[in-house]
Backbone bond lengths (Angstrom), bond angles and torsions (degrees), N, CA, C in turn:
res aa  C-N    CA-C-N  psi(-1)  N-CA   C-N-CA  omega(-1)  CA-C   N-CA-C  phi
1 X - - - 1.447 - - 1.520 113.28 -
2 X 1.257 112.31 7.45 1.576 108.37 -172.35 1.214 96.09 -70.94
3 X 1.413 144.16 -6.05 1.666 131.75 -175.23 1.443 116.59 -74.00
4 X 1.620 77.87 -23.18 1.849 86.15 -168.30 1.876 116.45 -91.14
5 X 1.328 99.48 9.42 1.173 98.99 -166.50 1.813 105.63 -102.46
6 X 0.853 112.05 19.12 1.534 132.77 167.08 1.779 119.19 -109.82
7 X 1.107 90.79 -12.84 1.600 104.17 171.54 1.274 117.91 -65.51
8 X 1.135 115.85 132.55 2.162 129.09 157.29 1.403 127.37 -48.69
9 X 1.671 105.35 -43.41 1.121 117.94 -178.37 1.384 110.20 -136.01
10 X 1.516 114.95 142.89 1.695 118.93 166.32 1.097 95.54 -119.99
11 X 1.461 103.53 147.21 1.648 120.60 -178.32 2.167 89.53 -125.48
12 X 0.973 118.79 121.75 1.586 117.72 159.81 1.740 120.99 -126.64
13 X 1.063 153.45 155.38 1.106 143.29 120.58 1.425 122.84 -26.69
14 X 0.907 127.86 153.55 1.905 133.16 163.65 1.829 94.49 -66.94
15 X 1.345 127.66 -38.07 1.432 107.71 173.48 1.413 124.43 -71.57
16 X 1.605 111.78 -42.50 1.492 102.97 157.22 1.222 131.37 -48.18
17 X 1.014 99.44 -26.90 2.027 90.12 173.50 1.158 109.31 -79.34
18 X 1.319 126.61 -15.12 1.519 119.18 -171.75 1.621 104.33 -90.11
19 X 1.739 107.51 -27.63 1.297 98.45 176.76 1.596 133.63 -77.57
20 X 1.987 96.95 -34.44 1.027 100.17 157.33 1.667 140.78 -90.43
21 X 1.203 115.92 7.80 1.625 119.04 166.72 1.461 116.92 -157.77
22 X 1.377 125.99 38.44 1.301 138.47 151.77 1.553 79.36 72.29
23 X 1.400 145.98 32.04 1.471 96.28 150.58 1.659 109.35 -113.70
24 X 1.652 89.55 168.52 1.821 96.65 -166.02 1.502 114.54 -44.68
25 X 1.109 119.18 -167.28 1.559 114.14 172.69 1.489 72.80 -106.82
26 X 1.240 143.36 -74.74 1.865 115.45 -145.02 1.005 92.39 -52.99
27 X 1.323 146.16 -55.97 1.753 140.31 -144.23 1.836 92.12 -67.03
28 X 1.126 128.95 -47.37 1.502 122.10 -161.41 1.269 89.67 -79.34
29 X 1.676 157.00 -25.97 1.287 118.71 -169.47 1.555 94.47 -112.05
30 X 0.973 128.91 -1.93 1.569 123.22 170.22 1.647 126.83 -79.39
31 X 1.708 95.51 -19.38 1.588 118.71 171.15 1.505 105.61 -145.34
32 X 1.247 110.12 89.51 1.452 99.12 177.70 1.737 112.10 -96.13
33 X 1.003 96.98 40.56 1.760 116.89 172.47 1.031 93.20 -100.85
34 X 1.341 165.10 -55.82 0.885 153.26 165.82 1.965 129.57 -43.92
35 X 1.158 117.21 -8.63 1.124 133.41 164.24 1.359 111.54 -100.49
36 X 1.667 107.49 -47.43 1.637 121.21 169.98 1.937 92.71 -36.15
37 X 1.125 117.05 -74.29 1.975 121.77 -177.79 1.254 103.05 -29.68
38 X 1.351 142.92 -45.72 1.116 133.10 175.26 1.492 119.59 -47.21
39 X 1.137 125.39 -59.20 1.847 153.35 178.66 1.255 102.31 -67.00
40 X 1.275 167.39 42.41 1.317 144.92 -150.08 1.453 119.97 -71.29
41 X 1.683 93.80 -34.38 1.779 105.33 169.84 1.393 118.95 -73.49
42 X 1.415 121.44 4.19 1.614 124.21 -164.84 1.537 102.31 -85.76
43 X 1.023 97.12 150.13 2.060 103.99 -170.53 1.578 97.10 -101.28
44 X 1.300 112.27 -16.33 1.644 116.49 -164.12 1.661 104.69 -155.87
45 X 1.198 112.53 118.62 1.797 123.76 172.40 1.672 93.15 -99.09
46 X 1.211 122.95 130.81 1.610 106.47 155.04 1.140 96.44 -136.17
47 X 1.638 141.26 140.35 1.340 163.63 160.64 1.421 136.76 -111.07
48 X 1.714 106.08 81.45 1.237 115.49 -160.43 1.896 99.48 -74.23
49 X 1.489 107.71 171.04 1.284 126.90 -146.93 1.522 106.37 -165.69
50 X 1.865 114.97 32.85 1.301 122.07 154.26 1.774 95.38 61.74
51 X 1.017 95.61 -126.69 1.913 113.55 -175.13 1.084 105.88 -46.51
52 X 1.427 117.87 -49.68 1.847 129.82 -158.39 1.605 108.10 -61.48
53 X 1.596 114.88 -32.00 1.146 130.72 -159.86 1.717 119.11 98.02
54 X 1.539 120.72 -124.67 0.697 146.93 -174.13 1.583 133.21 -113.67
55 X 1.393 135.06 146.72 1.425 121.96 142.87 1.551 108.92 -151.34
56 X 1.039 93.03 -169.86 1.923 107.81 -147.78 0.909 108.81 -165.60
57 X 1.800 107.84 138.60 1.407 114.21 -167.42 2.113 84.64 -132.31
58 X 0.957 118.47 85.69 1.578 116.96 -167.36 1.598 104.44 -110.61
59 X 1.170 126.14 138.10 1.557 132.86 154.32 1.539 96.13 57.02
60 X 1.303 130.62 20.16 1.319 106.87 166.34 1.989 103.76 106.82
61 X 1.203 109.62 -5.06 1.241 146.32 166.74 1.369 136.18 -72.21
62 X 0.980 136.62 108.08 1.666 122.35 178.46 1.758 103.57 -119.58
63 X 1.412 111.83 157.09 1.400 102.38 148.88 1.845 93.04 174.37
64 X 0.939 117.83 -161.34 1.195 138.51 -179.18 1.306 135.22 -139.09
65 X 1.494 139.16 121.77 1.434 125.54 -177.08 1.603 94.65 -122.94
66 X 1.780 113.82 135.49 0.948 150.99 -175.63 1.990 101.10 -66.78
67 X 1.581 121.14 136.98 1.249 105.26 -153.75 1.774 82.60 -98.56
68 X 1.241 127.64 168.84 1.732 141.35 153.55 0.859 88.55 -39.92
69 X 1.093 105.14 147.04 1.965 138.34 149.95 1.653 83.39 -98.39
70 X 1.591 82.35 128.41 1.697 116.64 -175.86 1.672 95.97 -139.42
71 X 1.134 118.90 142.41 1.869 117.24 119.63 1.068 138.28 -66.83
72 X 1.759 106.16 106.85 1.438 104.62 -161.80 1.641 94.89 -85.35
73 X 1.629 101.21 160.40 1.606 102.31 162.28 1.505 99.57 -130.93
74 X 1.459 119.99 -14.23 1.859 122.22 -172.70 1.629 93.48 -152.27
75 X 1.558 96.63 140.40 1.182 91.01 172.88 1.699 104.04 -139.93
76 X 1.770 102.09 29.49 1.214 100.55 173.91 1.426 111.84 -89.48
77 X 1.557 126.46 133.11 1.511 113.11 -168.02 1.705 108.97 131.68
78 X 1.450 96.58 -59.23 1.662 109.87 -167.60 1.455 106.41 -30.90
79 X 0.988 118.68 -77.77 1.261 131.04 174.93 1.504 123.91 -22.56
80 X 1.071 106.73 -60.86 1.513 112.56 159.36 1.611 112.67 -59.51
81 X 1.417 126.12 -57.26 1.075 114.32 -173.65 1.811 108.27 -60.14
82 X 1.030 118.03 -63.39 1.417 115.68 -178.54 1.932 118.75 -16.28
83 X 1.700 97.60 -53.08 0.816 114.61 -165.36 1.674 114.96 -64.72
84 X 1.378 105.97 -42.95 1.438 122.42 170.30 1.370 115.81 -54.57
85 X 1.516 112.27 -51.57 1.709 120.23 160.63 1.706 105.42 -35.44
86 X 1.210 93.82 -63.73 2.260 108.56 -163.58 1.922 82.42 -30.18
87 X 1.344 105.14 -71.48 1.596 128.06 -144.38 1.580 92.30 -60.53
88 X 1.590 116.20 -55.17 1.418 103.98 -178.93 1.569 112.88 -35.93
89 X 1.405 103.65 -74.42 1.513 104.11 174.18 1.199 125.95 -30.10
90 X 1.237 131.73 -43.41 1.384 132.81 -179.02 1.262 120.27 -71.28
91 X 1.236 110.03 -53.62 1.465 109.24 169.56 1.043 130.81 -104.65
């Protein structure tokens, strides 16, 4: 993971964090400061959570946004798309 530690932004699942640094999935999207510690140079942690939505540990910032209630029929993609959304916005 040292590649990633030059990065602006981390994008993980709550399961990736569990796979890559033992923490729970509730504990990583309920505090994603605690994943944020991993990244120290990262400007933005975000840790999506499927249904739950989102959370974020940004600029010194935390919080969480709750995802749509949709009917899903595919949910291969999301992830990527979400992410492309995050970045539009940002930049």
């Amino acid at each position: 993971l040292d590649f990633a530690k030059d990065a602006d932004v981390i994008k993980l699942t709550d399961e990736e964090a569990e796979w890559l640094f033992q923490i729970e999935p509730s504990v990583a999207f309920s505090d994603p400061k605690q994943v944020h510690e991993k990244f120290p140079g990262a400007k933005a942690v975000l840790i999506t959570s499927g249904e739950n939505g989102v959370s974020y540990s940004m600029l010194g910032q935390e919080g969480s946004v709750p995802a749509f209630k949709v009917d899903v029929v595919e949910t291969t993609g999301a992830g990527d798309a979400f992410t492309a959304g995050f970045l539009h916005g940002v930049l």
